[in-house]
C-alpha positions, -999 to +999 in steps of 0.1 A: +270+890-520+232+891-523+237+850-531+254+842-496+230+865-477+198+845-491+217+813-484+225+821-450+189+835-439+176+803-457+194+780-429+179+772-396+198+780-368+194+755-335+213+770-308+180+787-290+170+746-290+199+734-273+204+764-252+168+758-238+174+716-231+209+721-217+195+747-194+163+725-188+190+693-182+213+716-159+183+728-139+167+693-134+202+677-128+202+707-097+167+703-084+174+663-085+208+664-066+192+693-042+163+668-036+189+638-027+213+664-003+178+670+014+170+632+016+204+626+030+213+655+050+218+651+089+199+685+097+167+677+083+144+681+111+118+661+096+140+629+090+154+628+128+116+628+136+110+600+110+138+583+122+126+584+156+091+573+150+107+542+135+130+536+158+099+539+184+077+517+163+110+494+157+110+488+195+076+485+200+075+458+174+105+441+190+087+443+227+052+433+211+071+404+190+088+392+225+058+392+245+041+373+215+069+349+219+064+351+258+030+344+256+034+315+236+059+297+254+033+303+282+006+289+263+026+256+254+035+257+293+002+257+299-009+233+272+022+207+291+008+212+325-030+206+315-022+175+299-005+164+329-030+173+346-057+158+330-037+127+335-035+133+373-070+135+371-081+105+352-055+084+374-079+102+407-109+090+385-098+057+383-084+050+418-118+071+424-134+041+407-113+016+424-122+032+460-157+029+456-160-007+448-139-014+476-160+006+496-189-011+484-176-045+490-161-037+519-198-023+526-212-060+513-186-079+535-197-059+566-230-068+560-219-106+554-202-106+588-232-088+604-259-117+590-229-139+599-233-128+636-272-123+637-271-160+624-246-175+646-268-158+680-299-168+664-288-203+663-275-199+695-306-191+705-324-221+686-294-242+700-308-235+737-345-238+728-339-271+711-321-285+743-346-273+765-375-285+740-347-323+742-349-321+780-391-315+778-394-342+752-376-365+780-397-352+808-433-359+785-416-393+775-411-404+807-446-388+820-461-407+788-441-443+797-458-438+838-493-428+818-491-460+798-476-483+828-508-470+844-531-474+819-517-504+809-528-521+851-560-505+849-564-521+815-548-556+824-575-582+815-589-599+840-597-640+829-586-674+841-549-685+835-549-708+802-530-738+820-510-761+789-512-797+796-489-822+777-509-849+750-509-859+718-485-868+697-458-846+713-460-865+744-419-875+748-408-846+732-392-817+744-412-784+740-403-754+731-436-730+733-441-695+707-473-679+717-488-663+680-507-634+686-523-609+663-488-593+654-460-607+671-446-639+685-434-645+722-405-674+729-415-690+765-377-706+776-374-717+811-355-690+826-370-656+801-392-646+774-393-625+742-416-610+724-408-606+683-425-585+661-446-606+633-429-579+610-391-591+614-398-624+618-380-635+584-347-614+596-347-621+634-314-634+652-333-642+676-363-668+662-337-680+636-317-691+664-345-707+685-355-728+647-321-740+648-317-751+679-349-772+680-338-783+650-305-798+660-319-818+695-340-847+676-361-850+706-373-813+703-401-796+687-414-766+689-454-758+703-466-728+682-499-719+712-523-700+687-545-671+700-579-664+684-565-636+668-527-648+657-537-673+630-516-652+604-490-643+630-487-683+630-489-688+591-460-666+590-437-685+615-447-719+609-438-708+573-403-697+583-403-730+607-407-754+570-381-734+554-357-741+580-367-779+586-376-776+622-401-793+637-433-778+650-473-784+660-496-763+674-520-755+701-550-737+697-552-717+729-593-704+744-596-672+766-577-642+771-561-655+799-524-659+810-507-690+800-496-711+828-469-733+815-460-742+846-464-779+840-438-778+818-408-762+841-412-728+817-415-695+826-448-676+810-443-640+826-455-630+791-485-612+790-516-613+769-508-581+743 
């Protein structure tokens, strides 16, 4: 007896242990499911007011995240219609460009036709003054021709007439008479005269003919009548004369008089230069 009773208070006894946990278990396992019912239950005023402030911000979201979409559709409409229009514009810029040169050369060709008109009157003008200064260049000719017809009989020399008489060797010849002055010739025929500049003497028609003439009638010759001052005048066509093989003497002639050739049937209208 006494043995089991000091084996049985020697024993530990764990009921108060497990008593306490499944009580401690129990009374978390009801605070845990009363703390989901009140997380789940429809009559919780505060979760309707949650749920409404999230529905609230859900839409406001929703309307802010459309009009961000909005606004950037806009904004790449936008983008689209400034790129067209900054090609709009750089075409304007260019036929801009394009307008202004042709405005400027239409400008310069204006201009052109303007000096083209200002010319054409101003040479219209000179046009007229040139055929009135013609028709006064006439008129002072003509007035300078009566001046020097004048001038020419007041200056007419007065002398004896230088008469030719046939002799010497070309007695039985037939003459043909060149006066020689001091720069030209003049051809005495029996119906005219000419006078031929000593300068053209080599490429006369005239005195070339005359050469060969004489030249061809054997019983011709040709009488150059020298003047005091045609000595050269005579060394040039008695030069000319050789070349061409005609035959020719010559005459001294004294005075300033006419020649009278009268003796010999010629005509000697020719004056004295």
């Amino acid at each position: 007896m006494s043995k089991r009773n000091r084996e049985q208070s020697d024993a530990v006894s764990l009921f108060p242990f497990l008593s306490i946990l499944t009580c401690l278990i129990g009374t978390l396992t009801m605070l845990i499911a009363a703390l989901a019912l009140r997380q789940i239950s429809p009559g919780d005023k505060g979760s309707e007011e949650e749920n409404i402030k999230a529905e609230a911000r859900l839409t406001t979201f929703k309307q802010i995240q459309a009009q961000i979409n909005a606004d950037k559709n806009e904004i790449e409409r936008l983008k689209k219609l400034i790129e067209e229009l900054e090609k709009q514009l750089r075409r304007i810029t260019l036929d801009s460009e394009s307008l202004k040169k042709k405005k400027v050369d239409l400008e310069k060709d204006i201009e052109k036709r303007k000096k083209v008109a200002e010319i054409a009157t101003e040479a219209g003008k000179l046009k007229t003054k040139a055929d009135q200064l013609n028709i006064d260049i006439a008129r002072v000719k003509k007035e300078i021709e009566a001046k020097q017809a004048e001038l020419a009989k007041k200056k007419k020399p007065v002398g004896a007439t230088v008469t030719v008489r046939p002799s010497g060797s070309a007695t039985g010849l037939k003459p043909f008479f060149i006066e020689c002055t001091s720069d030209s010739i003049v051809t005495y025929d029996s119906k005219e005269s000419r006078r031929i500049s000593k300068t053209v003497l080599k490429t006369d028609a005239a005195y070339a003919s005359l050469l060969e003439r004489v030249k061809s009638q054997p019983d011709s010759t040709i009488i150059f009548l020298v003047r005091s001052g045609g000595i050269l005048t005579f060394l040039e066509a008695s030069t000319i004369a050789d070349a061409a093989g005609t035959r020719y003497g010559k005459l001294p002639v004294v005075g300033d008089g006419m020649i009278d050739l009268g003796l010999f049937d010629v005509n000697s209208t020719e004056k004295k230069p």
